[in-house]
C-alpha positions as CSV (number, residue, x, y, z in Angstrom):
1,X,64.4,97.6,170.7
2,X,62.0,98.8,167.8
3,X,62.3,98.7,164.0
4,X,63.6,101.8,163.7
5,X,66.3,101.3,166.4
6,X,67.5,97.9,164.9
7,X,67.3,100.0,161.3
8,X,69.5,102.8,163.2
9,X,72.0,100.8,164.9
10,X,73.1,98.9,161.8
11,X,73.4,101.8,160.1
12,X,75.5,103.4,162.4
13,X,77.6,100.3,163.4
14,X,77.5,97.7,160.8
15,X,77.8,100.4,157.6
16,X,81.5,101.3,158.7
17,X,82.4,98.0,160.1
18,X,81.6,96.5,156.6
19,X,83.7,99.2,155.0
20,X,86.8,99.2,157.6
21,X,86.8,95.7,158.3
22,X,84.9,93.6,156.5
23,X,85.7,94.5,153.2
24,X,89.5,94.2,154.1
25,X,88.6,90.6,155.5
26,X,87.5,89.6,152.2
27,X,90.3,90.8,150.0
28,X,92.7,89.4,152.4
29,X,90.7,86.3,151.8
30,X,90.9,86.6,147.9
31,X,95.0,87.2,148.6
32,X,94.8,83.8,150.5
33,X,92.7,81.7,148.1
34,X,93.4,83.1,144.7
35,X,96.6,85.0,144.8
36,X,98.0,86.7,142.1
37,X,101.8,87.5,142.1
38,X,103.3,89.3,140.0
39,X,106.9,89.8,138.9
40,X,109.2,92.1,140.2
41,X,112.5,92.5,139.1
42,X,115.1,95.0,141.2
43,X,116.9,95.5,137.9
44,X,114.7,96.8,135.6
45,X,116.0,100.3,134.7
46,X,113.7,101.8,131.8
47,X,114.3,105.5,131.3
48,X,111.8,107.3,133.9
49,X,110.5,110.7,133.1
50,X,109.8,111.8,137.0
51,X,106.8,114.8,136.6
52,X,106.3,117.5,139.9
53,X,103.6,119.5,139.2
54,X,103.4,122.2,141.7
55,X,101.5,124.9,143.3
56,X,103.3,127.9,145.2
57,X,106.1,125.3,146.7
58,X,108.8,127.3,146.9
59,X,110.0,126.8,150.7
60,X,110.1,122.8,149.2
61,X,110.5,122.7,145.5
62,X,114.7,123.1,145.9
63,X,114.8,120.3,148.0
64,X,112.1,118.1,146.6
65,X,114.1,118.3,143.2
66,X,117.2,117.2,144.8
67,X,115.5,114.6,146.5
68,X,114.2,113.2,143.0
69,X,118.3,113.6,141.9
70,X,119.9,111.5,144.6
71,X,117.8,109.0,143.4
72,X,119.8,105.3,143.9
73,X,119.0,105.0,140.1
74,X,120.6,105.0,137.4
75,X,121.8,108.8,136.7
76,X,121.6,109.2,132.3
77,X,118.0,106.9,132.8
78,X,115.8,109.4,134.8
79,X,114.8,113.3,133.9
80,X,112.7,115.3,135.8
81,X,109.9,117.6,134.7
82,X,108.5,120.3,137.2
83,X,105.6,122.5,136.0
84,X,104.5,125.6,138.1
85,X,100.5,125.8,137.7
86,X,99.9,129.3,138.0
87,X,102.3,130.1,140.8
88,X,102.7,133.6,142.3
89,X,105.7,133.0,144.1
90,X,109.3,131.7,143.9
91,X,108.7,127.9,142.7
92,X,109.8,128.2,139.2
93,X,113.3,129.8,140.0
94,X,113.5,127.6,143.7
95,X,113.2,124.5,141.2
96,X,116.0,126.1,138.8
97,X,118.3,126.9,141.4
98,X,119.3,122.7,141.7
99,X,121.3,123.8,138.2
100,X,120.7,120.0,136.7
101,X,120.6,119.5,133.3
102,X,118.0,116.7,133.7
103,X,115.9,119.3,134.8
104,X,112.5,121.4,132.6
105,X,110.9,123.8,134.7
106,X,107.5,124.8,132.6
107,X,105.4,128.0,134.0
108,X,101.6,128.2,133.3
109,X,100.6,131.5,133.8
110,X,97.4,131.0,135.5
111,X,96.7,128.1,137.7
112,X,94.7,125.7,136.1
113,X,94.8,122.5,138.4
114,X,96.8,119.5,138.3
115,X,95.3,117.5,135.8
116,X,96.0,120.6,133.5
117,X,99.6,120.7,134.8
118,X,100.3,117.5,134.4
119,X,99.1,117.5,130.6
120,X,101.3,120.2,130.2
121,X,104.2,117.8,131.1
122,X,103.6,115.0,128.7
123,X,104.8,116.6,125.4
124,X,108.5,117.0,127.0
125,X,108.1,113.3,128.8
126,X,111.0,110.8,127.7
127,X,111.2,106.8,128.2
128,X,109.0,104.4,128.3
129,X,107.6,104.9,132.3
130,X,106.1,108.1,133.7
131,X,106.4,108.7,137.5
132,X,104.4,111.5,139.2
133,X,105.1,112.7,142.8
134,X,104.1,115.6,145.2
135,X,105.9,118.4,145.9
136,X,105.4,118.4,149.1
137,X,107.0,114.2,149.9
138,X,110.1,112.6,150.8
139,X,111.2,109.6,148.6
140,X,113.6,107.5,149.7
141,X,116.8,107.0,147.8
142,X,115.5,103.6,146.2
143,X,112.2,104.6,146.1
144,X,112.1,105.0,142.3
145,X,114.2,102.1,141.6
146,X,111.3,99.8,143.6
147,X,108.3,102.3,141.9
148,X,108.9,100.8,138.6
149,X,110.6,96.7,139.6
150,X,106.8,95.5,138.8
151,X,106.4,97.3,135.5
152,X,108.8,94.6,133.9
153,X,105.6,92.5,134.3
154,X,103.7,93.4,130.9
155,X,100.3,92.9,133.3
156,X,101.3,95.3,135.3
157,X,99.9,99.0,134.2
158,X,100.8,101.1,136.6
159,X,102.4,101.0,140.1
160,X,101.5,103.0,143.1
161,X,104.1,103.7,146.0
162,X,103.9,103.6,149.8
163,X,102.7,106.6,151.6
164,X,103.8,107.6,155.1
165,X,102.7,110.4,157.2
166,X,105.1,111.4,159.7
167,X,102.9,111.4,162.6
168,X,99.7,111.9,164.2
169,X,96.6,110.2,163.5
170,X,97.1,110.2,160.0
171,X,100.1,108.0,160.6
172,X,97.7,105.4,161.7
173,X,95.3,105.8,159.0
174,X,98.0,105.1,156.6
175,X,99.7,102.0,158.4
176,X,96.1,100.6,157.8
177,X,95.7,101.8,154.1
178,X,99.2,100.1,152.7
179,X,98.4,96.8,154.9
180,X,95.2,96.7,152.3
181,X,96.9,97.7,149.6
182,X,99.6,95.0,150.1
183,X,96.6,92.5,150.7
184,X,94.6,94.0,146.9
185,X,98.1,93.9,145.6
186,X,98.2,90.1,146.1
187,X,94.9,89.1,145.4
188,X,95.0,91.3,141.6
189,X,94.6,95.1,141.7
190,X,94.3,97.7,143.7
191,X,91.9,100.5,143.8
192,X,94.0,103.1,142.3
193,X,97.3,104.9,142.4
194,X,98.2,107.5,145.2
195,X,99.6,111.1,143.8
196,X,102.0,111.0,146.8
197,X,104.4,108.4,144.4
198,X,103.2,106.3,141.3
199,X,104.2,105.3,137.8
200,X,102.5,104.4,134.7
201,X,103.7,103.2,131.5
202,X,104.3,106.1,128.9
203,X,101.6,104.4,126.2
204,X,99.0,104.4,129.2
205,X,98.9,108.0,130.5
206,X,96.0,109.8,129.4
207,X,95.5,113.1,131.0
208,X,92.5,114.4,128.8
209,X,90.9,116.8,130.7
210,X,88.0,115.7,133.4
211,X,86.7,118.8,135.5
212,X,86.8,118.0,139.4
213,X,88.5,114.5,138.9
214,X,91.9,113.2,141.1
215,X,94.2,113.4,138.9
216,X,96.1,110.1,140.5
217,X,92.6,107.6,140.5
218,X,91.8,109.0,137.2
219,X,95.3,108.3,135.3
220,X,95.8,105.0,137.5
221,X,92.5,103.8,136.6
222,X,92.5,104.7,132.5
223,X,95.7,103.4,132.4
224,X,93.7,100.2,133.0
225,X,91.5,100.0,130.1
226,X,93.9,98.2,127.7
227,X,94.2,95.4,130.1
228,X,96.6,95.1,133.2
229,X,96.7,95.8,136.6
230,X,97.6,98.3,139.3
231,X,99.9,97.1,141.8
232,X,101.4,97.9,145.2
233,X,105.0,99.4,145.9
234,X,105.7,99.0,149.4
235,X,109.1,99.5,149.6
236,X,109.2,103.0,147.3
237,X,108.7,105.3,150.5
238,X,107.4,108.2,150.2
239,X,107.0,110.4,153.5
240,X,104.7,113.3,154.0
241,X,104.0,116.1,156.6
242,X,100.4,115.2,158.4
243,X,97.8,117.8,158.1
244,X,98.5,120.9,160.4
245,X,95.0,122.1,161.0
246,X,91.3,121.1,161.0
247,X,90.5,123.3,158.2
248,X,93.4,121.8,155.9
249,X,93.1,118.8,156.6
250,X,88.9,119.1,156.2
251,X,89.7,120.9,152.7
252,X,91.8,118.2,151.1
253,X,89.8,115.2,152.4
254,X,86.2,117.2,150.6
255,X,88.4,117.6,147.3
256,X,89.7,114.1,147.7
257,X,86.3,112.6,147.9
258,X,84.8,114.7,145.3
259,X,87.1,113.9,143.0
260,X,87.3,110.2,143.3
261,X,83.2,110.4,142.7
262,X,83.9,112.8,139.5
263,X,86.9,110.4,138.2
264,X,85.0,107.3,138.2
265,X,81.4,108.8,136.9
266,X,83.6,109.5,133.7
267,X,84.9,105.9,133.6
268,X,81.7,104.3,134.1
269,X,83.2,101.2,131.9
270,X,85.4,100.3,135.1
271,X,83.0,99.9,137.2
272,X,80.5,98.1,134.7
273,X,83.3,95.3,133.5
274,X,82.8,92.5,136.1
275,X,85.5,90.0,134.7
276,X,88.0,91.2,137.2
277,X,88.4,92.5,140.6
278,X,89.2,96.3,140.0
279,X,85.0,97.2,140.0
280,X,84.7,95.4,143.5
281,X,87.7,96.8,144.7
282,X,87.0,100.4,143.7
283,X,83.2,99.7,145.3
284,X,84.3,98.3,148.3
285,X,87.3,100.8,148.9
286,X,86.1,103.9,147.9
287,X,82.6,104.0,146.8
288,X,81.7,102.1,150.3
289,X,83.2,104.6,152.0
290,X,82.3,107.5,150.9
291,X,78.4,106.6,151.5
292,X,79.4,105.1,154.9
293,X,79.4,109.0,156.6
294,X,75.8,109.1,154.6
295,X,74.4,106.4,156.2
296,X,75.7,106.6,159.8
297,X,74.1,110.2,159.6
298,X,71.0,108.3,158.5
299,X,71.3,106.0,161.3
300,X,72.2,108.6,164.6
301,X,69.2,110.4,162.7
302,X,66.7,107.4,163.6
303,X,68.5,106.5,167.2
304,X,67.7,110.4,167.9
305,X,64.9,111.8,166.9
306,X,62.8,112.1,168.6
307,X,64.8,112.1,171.8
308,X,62.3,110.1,174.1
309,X,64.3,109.0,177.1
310,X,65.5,106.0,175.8
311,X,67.2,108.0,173.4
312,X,68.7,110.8,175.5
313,X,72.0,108.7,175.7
314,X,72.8,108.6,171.8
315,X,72.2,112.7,171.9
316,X,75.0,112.9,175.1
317,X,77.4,110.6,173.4
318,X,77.4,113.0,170.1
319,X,77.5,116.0,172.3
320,X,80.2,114.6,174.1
321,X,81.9,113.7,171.1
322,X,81.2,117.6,169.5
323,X,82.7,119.2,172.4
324,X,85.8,116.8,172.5
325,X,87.3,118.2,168.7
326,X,89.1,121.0,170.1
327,X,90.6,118.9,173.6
328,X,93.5,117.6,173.2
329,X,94.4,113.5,173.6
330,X,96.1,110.7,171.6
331,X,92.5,108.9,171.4
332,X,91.0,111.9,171.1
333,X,93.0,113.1,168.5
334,X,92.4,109.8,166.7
335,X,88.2,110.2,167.1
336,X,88.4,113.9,166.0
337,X,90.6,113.0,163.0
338,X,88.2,110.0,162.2
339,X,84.6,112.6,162.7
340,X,86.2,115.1,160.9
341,X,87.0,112.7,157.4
342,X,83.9,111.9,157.9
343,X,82.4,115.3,157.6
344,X,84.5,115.8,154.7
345,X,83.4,112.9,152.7
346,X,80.0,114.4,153.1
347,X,81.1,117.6,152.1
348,X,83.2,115.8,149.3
349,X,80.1,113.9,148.2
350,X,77.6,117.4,148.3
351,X,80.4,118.8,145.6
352,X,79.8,115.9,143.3
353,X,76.1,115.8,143.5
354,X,75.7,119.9,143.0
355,X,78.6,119.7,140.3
356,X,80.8,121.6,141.9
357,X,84.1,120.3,140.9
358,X,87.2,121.2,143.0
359,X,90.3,121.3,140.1
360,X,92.7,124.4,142.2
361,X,94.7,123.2,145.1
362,X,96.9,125.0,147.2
363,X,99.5,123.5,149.8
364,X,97.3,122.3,152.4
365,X,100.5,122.2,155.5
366,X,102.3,123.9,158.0
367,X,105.2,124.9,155.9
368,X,107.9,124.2,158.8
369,X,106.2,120.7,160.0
370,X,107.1,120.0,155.9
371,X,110.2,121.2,156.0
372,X,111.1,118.9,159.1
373,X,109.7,115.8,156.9
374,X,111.7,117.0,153.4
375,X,114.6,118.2,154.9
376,X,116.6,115.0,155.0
377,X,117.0,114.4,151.6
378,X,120.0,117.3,151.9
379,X,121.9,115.0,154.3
């Protein structure tokens, strides 16, 4: 085995074994010999302002909202805001129809992406904690009443929940993303909030504008910059639909990746302040990542070309692999999802570097398959 082979194979091997394993062995390390607990107290009830913003969602928006109302928290301490960016069907009036006086329903008139809808939000915003959610997830009945338990520790500044996907492939992905969560949780921070269910104190929200950017990283992350921490929920549930198709599920990974890459360029003081563990964290659980596809590209690139015999193997394994997407398979469902977020972090990381931000969204589901996941909340 040549240079170049060597040069190939850890490229293609050790690259994503460094970003899937070993960088979760050493934050679970960091939980073990420097922990960092926080408080969490089951009674803390400050008054929560619970913000929806929402694109066309009007098969889920009636029962999302009275998901957010059977809420096992107090009932005078918690309001709801729902804003429809720019939506050209039903949502607004689907949302009204739960009659609740804790309820605003505000209607851009052109969609302007979330960021923009959630700013929109803030001027009606009561209490002293803001909680965002999706239209599209299923809390559970205490999941807002264990979203905002750490916020009665003044370190903490803002608290992401526990996302589950239903089933599928994704299902694994995310059992494996709140085990390292749980393990950053314990050893400090974690790196970011997810939009699927998080919480921030009021004073900390800052929802200024930032073309392309996630609108959960980017407010989870400035919420940071006046000290404190972002912690782990993992008891405030909250259950969504998995992806139905290739092409969905292709589009929202390239606009997640993208604008992770455009939210932190605009906070470059996060990643340059080395006194606590957020800039690792965010290297090794995103940034890492996101050039991992880059380099295993790099990598198959010097294993295959050019395809002297040696090399004829690595070519039949990909082509095997290519012409295994559309079979169907429990493992091979879990190595097409797995190719496939690849290719979107590629795509996702193309966006950034032509400046192509990604700020509209639309639901990216098979409506029934989301219905299935929401419509328990009604029982």
């Amino acid at each position: 085995m040549n240079i170049r082979q060597l040069l190939g194979l850890g490229a293609l091997v050790g690259v994503p074994v460094a970003a899937y394993a070993g960088y979760p062995a050493l934050v679970w390390a960091a939980a073990i010999l420097r922990p960092r607990p926080h408080v969490t107290d089951p009674n803390h009830r400050p008054f929560v302002t619970v913000v929806i913003a929402a694109h066309n969602e009007a098969e889920l928006i009636g029962a999302k909202v009275r998901n957010v109302f059977e809420q096992d928290y107090a009932p005078g301490k918690y309001t709801c805001i729902v804003v429809c960016d720019g939506c050209t069907d039903d949502t607004a009036d689907a949302a009204r129809a739960a009659r609740d006086e804790r309820l605003q329903v505000i209607e851009l008139p052109r969609q302007r992406g979330k960021l923009a809808a959630i700013r929109a939000a803030l001027p009606h915003a009561r209490g002293e904690i803001i909680a965002f959610t999706d239209a599209n997830v299923l809390l559970e009945r205490d999941a807002l009443r264990h979203l905002v338990a750490p916020l009665a520790d003044p370190s903490v500044a803002a608290v992401s929940g526990a996302k589950h996907i239903s089933d599928g492939p994704e299902a694994v992905y995310w059992r494996y993303e709140r085990w390292l969560r749980a393990v950053e949780s314990a050893s400090g921070s974690i790196a970011g909030a997810d939009g699927a269910l998080y919480a921030v104190r009021a004073t900390g929200v800052d929802a200024t504008a930032c073309a392309g950017a996630a609108d959960d990283l980017l407010i989870s992350l400035r919420a940071t910059r006046a000290g404190g921490r972002i912690v782990f929920a993992p008891r405030a549930r909250a259950t969504e639909a998995p992806s139905p198709g290739v092409s969905q599920g292709f589009t929202a990974r390239t606009r997640t990746t993208s604008g992770a890459l455009f939210a932190l360029e605009s906070l470059p003081g996060v990643l340059c302040d080395t006194r606590g563990d957020l800039w690792w964290k965010l290297v090794g659980h995103k940034l890492l990542r996101i050039a991992t596809p880059l380099v295993m590209a790099a990598g198959l690139a010097l294993l295959a070309l050019p395809l002297s015999p040696a090399r004829r193997p690595v070519r039949s394994s990909c082509l095997v692999l290519v012409a295994a997407l559309p079979v169907g398979g429990r493992l091979v469902a879990w190595i097409r999802y797995a190719l496939l977020a690849n290719l979107a972090a590629l795509a996702g990381l193309a966006r950034f570097v032509t400046r192509r931000p990604i700020d509209a969204w639309s639901p990216a589901r098979d409506e029934r398959d989301a219905r299935r996941t929401i419509q328990p909340s009604l029982n």
